[in-house]
N, C-alpha and C positions, 0 to 999 in steps of 0.2 A: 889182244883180248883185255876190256875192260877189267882191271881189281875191284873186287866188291867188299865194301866195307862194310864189318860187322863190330859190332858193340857191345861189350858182354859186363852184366855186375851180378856181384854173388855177394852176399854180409861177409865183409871183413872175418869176423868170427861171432859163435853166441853162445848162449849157453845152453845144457843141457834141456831140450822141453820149449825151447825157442826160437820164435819164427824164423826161417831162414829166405828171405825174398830173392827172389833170381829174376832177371832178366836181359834177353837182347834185341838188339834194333839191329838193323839192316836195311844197305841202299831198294830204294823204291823197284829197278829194275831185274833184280835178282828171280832170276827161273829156279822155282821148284816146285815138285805136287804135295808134297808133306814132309812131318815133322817126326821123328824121334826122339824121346829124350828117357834114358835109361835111368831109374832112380836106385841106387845103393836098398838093401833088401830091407832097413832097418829104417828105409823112410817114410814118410807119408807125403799125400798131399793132401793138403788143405785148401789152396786156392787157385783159378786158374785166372788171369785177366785177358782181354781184350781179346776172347777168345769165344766162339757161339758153343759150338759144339767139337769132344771130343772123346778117343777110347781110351782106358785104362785097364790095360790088362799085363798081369804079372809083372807087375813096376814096371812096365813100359808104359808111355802114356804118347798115343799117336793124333797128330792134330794134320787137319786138311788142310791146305792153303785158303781152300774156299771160305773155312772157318774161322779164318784168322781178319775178322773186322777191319773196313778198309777207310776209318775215316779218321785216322791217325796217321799222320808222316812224319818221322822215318817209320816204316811199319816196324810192329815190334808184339812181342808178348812174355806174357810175365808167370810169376811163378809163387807160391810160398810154399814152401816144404815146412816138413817138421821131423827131427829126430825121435821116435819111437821110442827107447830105453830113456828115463830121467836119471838111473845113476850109473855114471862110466867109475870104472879103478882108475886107469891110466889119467894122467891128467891134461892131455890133449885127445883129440881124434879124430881124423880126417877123412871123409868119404866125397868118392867124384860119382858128379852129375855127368853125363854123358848126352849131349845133342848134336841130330844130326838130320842133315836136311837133302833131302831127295829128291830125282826128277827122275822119273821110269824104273823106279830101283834102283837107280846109279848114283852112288854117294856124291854131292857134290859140296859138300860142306861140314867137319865138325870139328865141333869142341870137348872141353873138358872142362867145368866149372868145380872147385875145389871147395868144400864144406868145412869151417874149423869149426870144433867144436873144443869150449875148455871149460876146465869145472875150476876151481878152489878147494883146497887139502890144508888139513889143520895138522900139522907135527908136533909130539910135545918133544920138548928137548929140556925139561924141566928137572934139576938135579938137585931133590928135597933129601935132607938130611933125616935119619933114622928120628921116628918118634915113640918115644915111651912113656908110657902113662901110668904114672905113680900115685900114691895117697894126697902126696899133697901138690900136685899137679892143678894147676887152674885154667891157663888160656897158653895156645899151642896156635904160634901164626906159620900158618903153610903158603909158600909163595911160588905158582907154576911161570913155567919159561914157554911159552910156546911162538910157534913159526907158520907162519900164511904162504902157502905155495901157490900154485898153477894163477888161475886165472877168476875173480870174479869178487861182487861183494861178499860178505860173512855176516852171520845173523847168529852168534854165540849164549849158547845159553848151559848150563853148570847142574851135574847131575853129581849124587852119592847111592853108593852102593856100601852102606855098615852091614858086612855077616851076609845075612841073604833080605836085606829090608833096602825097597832103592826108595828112594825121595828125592825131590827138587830141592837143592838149596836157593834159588834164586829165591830171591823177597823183590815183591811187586815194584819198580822204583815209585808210583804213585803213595802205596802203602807206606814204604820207608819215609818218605818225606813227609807224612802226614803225622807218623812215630816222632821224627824231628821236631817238628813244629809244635805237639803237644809236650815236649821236655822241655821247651823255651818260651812258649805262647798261651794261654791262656782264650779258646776259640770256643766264644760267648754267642748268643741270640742276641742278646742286648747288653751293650757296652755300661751303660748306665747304670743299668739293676745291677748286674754283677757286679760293679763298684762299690753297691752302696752295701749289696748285702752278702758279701764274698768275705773272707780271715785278711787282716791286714798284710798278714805273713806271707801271703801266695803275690810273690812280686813279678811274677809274670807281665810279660807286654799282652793287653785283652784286643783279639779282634774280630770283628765280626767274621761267623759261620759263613753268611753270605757273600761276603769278598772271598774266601777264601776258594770256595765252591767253583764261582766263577774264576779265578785263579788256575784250578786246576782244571777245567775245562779248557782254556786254550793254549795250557802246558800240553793234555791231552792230544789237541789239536797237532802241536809242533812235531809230541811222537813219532804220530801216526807219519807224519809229513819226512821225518829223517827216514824211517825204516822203509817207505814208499819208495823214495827218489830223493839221490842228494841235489838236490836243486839248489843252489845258491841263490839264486835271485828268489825264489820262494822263500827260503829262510831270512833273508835280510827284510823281505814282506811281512815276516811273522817278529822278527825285533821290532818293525817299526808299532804293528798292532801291540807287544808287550807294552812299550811305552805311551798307546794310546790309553791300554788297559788303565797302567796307573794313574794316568791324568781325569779319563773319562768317571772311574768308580770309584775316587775321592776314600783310596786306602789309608783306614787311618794311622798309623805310625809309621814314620820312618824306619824307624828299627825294621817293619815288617817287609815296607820295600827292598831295602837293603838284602833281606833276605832272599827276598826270591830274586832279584838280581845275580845276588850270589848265586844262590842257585842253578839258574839258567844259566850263569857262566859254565859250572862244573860242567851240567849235561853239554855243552860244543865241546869243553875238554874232552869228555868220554869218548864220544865222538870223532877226534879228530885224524883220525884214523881214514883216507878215503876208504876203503875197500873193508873196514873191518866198524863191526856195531856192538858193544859190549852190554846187558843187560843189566848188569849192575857187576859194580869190580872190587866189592866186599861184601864176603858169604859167609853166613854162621850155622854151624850144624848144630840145633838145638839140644840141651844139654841131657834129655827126656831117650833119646835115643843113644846115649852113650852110659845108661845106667843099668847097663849088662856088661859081661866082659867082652871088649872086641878082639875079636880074632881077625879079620880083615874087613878095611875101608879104600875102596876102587874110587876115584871121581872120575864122570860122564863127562868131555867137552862135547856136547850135540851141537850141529853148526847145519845150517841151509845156506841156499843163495839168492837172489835177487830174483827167482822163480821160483821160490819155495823148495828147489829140491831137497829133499835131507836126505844128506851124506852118514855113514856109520860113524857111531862117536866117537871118540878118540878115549880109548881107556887109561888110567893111570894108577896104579896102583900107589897105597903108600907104603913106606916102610915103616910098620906100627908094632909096638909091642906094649901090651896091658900087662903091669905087675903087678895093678892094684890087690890090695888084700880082699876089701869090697867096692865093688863100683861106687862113686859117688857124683856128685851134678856138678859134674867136667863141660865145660863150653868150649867147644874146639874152634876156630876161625881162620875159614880157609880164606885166603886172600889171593885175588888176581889181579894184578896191576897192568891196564892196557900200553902202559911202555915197555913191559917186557913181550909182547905179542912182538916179534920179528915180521914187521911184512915181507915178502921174498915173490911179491907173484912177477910174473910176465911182463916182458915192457916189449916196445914195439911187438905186439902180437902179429900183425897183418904178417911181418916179413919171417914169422916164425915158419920153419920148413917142419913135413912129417920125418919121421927118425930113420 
């Protein structure tokens, strides 16, 4: 008796909310009248290919031979599933596809295709020394430890909880660099007027509003391009446009180039993390809300993934104690430094087994 070869793919692994394509081929002569395929109760399907017509009932999904389009060799049909729930705890989880292929009701054929699914977990392991806040108290730097688990990119972003008031500490990176820029630059309409008729004193480098604009427009660009897809060949497209930028729009000082040069270094620094995106990695809790007495301050790590899932924040409390006699305009700054983020996720996923 002929062996009939069959051919089976499932995604390696995905993430939580994403696509999961299946499919198998099989020798041309292979007798059967229908299909099987048992779907996990938590799935869906989204797509079926190369297929006319089929049933779906109670995640079973039954295809006729006669349905299965005949102008494709090896014959074959396809699949995309999708996982149902966006946030798992565990930080793997595995569910099997089941197909099986029939001729009079008589099994003659199945499989078991295996589904991984991994997310990414933020752990702090950040060991901040007791903080007390005295009269003559000024600036108080807080530096957290944390650790990247399971499986996937990180999209981190920095919350505060003072007393019962939560607020973002994050500041805009565009905002911050434009604060930058006016404590060093001087950004005029016109270079000229403001020369003539500006205090001799303000020794500032002047440059024009309009470079600067376009500046941040294809910084903008670059953003959006990291947090999308680390694409490396796109990014090394978007170095070489920076450098058309400055040749093309005849920026007038060096100094200014220099600057954003620098600049754009930092951001790949921040960056350089495959698996992890940092928002900004110096945070100041303005000084407007620490002019009551604090009883307790919690900070938010809030994190997503490469599908937008968001995961529960990672709370941390601090150890804070207020002596003051009366509150005063205390400026605390929390600092996170993306070399102390420990990546820890997953290597060889494919050959990772369920537990």
């Amino acid at each position: 008796m002929k062996k009939i070869k069959f051919k089976k793919y499932i995604a390696p692994w995905v993430l939580p909310n994403e696509d999961i394509p299946v499919h198998l081929i099989w020798d041309n002569d292979f007798e059967f009248n229908h299909v099987k395929i048992f779907l996990p109760e938590d799935f869906k399907l989204k797509e079926i290919l190369n297929v006319e017509n089929y049933e779906l009932k109670k995640k079973i999904i039954t295809i006729s031979k006669k349905d299965i389009k005949r102008v494709h060799f090896p014959n074959f049909f396809g699949l995309v599933l999708n996982y149902t729930s966006t946030v798992i705890e565990k930080l793997k989880l595995f569910r099997d596809i089941k197909i099986c292929f029939y001729k009079s009701e008589i099994l003659k054929f199945e499989t078991i295709l295996t589904a991984k699914i991994f997310r990414p977990k933020i752990i702090d392991k950040s060991k901040i020394t007791p903080i007390i806040l005295e009269d003559s108290t000024t600036d108080i730097n807080v530096s957290l430890n944390l650790q990247c688990v399971g499986f996937g990119y990180v999209d981190l972003k920095l919350k505060a909880l003072i007393n019962k008031v939560q607020f973002s500490i994050e500041k805009n990176l565009i905002e911050k660099i434009r604060e930058n820029l006016e404590d060093k630059y001087k950004i005029v309409e016109d270079i000229e007027k403001s020369t003539r008729t500006e205090k001799e004193e303000d020794k500032r480098v002047r440059v024009k509003k309009e470079s600067i604009d376009r500046f941040f427009n294809v910084l903008d660009e670059y953003g959006k391009l990291v947090k999308i897809k680390k694409n490396m060949k796109e990014q090394e497209k978007f170095e070489k446009k920076i450098t058309e930028f400055f040749a093309e729009n005849n920026v007038e000082s060096r100094f200014i180039i220099d600057f954003f040069i620098e600049l754009f270094t930092q951001i790949k620094i921040r960056n350089k993390f495959e698996n992890i995106l940092m928002r900004d990695s110096y945070l100041e809790i303005p000084h407007e809300y620490l002019n009551e007495f604090v009883e307790k301050i919690v900070i938010c790590v809030s994190y997503k993934d490469l599908m937008d899932n968001v995961y529960n924040d990672v709370e941390i409390p601090l150890p804070i104690s207020d002596l003051r006699l009366a509150p005063q305009n205390t400026t605390i700054f929390f600092k996170v430094d993306i070399e102390k983020i420990k990546n820890d996720i997953f290597q060889n996923i494919e050959k990772i087994k369920r537990d």
